[in-house]
Backbone as CSV, one residue per row, in Angstrom:
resi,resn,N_x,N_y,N_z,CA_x,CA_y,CA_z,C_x,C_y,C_z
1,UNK,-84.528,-122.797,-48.295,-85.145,-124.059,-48.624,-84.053,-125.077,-48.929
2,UNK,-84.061,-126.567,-48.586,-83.509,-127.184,-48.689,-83.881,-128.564,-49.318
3,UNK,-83.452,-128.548,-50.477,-83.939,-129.414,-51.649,-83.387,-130.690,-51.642
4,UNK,-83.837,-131.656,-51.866,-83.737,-132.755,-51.815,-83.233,-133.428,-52.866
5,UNK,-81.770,-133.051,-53.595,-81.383,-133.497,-54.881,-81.441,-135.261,-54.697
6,UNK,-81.025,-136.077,-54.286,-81.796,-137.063,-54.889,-83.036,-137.526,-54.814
7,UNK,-83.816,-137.015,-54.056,-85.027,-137.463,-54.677,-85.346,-136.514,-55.651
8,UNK,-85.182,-135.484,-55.869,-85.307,-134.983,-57.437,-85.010,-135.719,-58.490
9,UNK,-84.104,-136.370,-58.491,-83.314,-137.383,-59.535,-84.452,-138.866,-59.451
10,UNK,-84.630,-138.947,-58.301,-85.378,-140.429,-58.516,-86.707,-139.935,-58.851
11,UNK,-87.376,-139.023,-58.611,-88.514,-138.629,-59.201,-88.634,-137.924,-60.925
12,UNK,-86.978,-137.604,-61.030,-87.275,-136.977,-62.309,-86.735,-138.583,-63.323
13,UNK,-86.403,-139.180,-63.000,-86.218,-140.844,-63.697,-87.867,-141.681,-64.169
14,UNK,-88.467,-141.386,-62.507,-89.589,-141.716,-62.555,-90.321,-141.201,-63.930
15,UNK,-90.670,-139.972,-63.800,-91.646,-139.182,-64.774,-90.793,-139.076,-65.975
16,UNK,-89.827,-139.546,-66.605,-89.273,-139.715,-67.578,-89.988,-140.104,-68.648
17,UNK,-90.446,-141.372,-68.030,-91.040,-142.216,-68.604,-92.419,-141.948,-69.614
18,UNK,-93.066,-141.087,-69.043,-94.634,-140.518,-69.287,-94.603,-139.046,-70.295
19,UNK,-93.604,-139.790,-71.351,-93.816,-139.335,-72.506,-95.315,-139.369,-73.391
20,UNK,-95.319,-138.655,-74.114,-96.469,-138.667,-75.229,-96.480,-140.041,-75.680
21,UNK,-95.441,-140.201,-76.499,-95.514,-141.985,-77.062,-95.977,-142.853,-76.165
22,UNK,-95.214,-142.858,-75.399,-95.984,-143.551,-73.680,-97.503,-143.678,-73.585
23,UNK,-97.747,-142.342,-73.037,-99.441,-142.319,-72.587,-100.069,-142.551,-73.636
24,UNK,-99.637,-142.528,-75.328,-100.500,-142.749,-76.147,-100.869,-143.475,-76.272
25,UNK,-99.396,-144.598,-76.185,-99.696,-146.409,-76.510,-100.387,-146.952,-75.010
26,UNK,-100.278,-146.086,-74.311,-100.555,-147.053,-72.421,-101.548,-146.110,-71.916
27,UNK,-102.877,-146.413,-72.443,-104.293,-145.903,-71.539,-104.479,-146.410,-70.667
28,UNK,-103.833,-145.431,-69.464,-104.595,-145.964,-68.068,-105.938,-145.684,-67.534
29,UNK,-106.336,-144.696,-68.095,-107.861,-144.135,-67.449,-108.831,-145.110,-67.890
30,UNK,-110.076,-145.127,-67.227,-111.108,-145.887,-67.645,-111.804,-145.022,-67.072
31,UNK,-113.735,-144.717,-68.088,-114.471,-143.656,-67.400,-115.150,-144.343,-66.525
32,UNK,-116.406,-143.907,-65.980,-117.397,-144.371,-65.213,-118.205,-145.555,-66.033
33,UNK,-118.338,-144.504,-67.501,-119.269,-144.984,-68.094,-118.868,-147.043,-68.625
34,UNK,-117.336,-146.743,-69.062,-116.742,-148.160,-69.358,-116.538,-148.538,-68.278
35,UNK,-116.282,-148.494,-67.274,-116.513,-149.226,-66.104,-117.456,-150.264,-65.871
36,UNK,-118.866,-149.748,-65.377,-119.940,-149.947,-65.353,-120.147,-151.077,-66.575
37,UNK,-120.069,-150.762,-67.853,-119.836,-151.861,-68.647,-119.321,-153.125,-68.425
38,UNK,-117.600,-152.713,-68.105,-116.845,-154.414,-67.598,-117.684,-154.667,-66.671
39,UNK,-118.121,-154.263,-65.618,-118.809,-154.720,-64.587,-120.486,-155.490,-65.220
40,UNK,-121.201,-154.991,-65.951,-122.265,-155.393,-66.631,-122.407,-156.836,-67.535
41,UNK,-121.115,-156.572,-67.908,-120.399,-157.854,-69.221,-119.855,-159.123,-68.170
42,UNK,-119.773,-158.976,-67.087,-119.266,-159.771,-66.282,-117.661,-160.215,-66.374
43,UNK,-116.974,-158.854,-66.843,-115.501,-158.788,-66.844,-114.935,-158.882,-65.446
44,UNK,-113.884,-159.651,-65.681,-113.142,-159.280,-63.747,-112.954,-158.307,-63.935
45,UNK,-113.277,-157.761,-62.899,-113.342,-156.229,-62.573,-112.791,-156.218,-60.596
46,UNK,-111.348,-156.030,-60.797,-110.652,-155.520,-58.966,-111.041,-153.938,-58.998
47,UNK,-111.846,-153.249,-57.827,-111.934,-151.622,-57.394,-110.944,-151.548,-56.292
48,UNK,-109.910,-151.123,-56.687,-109.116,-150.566,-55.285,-109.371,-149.103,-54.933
49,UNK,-110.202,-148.758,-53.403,-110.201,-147.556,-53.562,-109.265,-146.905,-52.514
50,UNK,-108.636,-146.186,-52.931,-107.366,-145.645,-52.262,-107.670,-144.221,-51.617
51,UNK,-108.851,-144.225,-51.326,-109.053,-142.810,-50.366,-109.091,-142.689,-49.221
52,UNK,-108.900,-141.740,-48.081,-108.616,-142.275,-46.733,-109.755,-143.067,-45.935
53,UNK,-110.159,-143.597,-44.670,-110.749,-143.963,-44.289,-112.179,-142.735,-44.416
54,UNK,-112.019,-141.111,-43.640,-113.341,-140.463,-43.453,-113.732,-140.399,-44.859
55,UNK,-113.088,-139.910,-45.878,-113.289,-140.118,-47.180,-114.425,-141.164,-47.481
56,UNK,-114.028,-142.474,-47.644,-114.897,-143.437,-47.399,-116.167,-143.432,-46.843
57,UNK,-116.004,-143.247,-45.614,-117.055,-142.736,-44.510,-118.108,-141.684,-45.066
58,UNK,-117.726,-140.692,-45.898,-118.191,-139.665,-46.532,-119.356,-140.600,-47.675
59,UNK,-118.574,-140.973,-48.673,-119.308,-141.337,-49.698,-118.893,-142.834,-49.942
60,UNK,-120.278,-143.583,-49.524,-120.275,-145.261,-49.706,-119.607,-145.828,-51.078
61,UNK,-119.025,-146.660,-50.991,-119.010,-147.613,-52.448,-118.950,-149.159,-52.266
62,UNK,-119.883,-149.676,-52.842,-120.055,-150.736,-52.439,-120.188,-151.546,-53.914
63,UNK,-119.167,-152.796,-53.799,-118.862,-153.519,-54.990,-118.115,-154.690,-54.531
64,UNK,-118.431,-155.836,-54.678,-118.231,-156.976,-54.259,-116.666,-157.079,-54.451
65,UNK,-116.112,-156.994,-55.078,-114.436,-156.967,-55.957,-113.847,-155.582,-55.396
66,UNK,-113.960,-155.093,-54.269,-113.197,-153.889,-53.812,-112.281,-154.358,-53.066
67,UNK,-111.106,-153.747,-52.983,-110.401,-153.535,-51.898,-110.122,-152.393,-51.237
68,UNK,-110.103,-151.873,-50.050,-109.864,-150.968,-49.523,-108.479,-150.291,-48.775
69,UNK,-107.639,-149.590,-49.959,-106.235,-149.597,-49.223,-105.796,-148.254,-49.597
70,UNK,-105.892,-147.511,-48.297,-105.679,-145.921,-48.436,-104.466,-145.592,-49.361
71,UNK,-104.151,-144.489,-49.733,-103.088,-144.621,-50.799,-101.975,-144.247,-50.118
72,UNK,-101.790,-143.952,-49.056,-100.783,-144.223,-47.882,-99.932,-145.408,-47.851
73,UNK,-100.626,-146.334,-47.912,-100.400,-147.880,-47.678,-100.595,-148.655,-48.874
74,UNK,-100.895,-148.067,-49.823,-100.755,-148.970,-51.053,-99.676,-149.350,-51.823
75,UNK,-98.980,-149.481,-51.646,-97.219,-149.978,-51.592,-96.270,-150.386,-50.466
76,UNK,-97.338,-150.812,-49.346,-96.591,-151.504,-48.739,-96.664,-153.152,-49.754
77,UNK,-95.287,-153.720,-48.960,-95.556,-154.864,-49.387,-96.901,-155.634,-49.708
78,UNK,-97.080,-156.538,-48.327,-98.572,-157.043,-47.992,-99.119,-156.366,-49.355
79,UNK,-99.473,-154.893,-49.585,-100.563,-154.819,-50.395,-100.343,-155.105,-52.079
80,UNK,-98.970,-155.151,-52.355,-98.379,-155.131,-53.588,-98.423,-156.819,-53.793
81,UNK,-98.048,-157.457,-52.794,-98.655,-159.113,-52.951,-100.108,-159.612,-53.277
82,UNK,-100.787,-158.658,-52.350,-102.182,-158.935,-52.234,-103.093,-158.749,-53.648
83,UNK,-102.536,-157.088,-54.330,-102.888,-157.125,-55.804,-102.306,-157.863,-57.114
84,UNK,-101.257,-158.379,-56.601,-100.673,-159.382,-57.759,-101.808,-160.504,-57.701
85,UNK,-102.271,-160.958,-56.905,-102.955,-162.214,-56.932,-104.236,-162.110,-57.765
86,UNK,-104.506,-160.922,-58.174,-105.552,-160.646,-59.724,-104.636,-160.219,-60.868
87,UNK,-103.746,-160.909,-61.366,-103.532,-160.746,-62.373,-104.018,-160.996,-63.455
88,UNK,-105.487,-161.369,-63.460,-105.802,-161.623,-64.419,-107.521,-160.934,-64.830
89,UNK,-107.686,-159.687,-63.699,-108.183,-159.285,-63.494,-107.691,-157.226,-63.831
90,UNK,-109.201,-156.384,-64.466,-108.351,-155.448,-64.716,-108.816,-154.627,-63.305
91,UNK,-107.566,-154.049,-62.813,-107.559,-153.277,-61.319,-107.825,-151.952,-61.978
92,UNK,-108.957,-151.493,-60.986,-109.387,-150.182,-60.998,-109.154,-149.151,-59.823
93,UNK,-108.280,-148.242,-59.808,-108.194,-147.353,-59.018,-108.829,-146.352,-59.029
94,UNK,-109.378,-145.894,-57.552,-110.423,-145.138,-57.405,-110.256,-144.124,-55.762
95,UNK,-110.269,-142.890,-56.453,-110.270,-141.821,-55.190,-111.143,-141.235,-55.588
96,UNK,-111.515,-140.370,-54.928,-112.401,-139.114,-54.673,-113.041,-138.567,-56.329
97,UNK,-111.885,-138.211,-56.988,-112.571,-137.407,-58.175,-110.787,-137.505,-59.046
98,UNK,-109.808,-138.316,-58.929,-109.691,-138.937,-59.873,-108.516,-138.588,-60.416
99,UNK,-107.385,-137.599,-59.046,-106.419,-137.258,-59.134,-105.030,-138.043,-58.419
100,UNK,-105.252,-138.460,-57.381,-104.502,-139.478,-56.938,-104.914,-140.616,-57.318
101,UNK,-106.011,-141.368,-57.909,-106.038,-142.764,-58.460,-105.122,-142.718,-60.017
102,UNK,-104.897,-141.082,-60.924,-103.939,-141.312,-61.708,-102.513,-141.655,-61.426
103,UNK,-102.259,-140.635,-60.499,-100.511,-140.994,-59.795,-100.452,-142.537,-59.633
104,UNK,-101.513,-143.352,-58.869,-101.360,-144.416,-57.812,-101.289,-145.214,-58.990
105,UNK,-102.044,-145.036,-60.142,-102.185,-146.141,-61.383,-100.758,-146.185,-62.227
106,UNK,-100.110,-144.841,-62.322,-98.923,-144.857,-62.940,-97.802,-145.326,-62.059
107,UNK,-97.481,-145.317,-60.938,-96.852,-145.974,-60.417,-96.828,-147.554,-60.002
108,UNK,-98.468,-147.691,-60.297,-98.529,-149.269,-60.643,-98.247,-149.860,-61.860
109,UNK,-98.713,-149.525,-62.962,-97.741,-149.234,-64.046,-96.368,-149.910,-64.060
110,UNK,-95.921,-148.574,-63.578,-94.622,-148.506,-63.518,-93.467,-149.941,-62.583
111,UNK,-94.263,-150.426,-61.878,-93.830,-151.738,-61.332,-94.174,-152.700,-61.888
112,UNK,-95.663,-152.869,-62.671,-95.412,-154.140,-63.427,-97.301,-154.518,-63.588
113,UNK,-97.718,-153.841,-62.585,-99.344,-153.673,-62.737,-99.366,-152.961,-64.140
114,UNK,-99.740,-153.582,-65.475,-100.437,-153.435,-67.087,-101.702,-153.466,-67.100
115,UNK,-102.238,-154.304,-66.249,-103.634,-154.397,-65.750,-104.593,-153.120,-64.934
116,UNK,-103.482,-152.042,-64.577,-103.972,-151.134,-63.505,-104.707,-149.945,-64.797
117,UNK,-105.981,-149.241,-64.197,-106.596,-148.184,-64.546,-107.201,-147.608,-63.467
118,UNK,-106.916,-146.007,-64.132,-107.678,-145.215,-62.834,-109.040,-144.570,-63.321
119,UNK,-110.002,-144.416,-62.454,-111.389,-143.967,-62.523,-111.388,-142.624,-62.694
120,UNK,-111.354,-142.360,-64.167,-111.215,-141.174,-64.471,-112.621,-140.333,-63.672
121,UNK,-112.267,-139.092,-62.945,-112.910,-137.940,-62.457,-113.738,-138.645,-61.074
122,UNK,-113.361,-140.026,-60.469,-113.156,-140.927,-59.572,-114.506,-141.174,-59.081
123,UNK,-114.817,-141.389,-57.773,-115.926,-141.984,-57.178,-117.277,-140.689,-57.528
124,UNK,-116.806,-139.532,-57.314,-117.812,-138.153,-57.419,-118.352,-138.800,-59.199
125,UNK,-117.346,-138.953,-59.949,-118.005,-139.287,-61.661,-118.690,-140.255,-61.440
126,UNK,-118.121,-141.341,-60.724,-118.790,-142.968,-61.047,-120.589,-142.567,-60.714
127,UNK,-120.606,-141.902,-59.316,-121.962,-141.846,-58.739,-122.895,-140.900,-59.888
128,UNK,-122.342,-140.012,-59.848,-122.867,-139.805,-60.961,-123.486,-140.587,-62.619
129,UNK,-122.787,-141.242,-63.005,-122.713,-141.935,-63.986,-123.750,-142.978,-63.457
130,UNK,-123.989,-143.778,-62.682,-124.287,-144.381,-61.948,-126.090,-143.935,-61.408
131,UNK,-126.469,-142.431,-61.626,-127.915,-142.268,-61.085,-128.170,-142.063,-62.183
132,UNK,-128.037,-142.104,-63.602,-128.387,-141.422,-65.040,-128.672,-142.460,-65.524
């Protein structure tokens, strides 16, 4: 096997960061249930859902304030411009059930998105939350 010492290093810099003190003071998750709320209260509310296209195809979500940007492509430029322009809005990341919208939120985070939260236990929770 042939290991990739620097990106070990740039990934272990990365996750440095996501100490206890860290995640304590910096809640990124948001549930279904507070969701649904900002959305109710008439909070800006951005849904980025970052799951692939069949994904999508699979299970609808439909919300006026979505964007749709696989998590492939969610750091290209274009899209890192495109979400700055709600800054004043809180961005919700959203996959499947709520494991890659954490990564995708901490690395937004980590660039400068304070505004970013991920949909804890993701679109499978929301719908849920959502027929009750």
């Amino acid at each position: 096997m042939k290991i990739d010492w620097e990106e070990v290093e740039r990934l272990s810099d990365f996750f440095s960061y996501f100490t206890e003190e860290y995640l304590s003071k910096t809640p990124c998750r948001v549930s279904p249930h507070q969701l649904i709320s900002w959305i109710q209260k008439g909070e800006k509310v951005l849904i980025v859902d970052i799951r692939t296209p069949t994904e999508m195809g699979l299970i609808g979500f439909t919300y006026p304030q979505t964007l749709k940007i696989p998590m492939n492509e969610l750091f290209k430029r274009e899209n890192i411009e495109k979400l700055a322009q709600y800054e004043d809005y809180k961005i919700v990341v959203a996959c499947r059930a709520g494991v890659r919208s954490l990564v995708a939120t901490a690395f937004l985070r980590r660039v400068g998105f304070n505004n970013a939260y991920s949909l804890h236990g993701g679109i499978i929770a929301f719908a849920e939350a959502v027929k009750c």
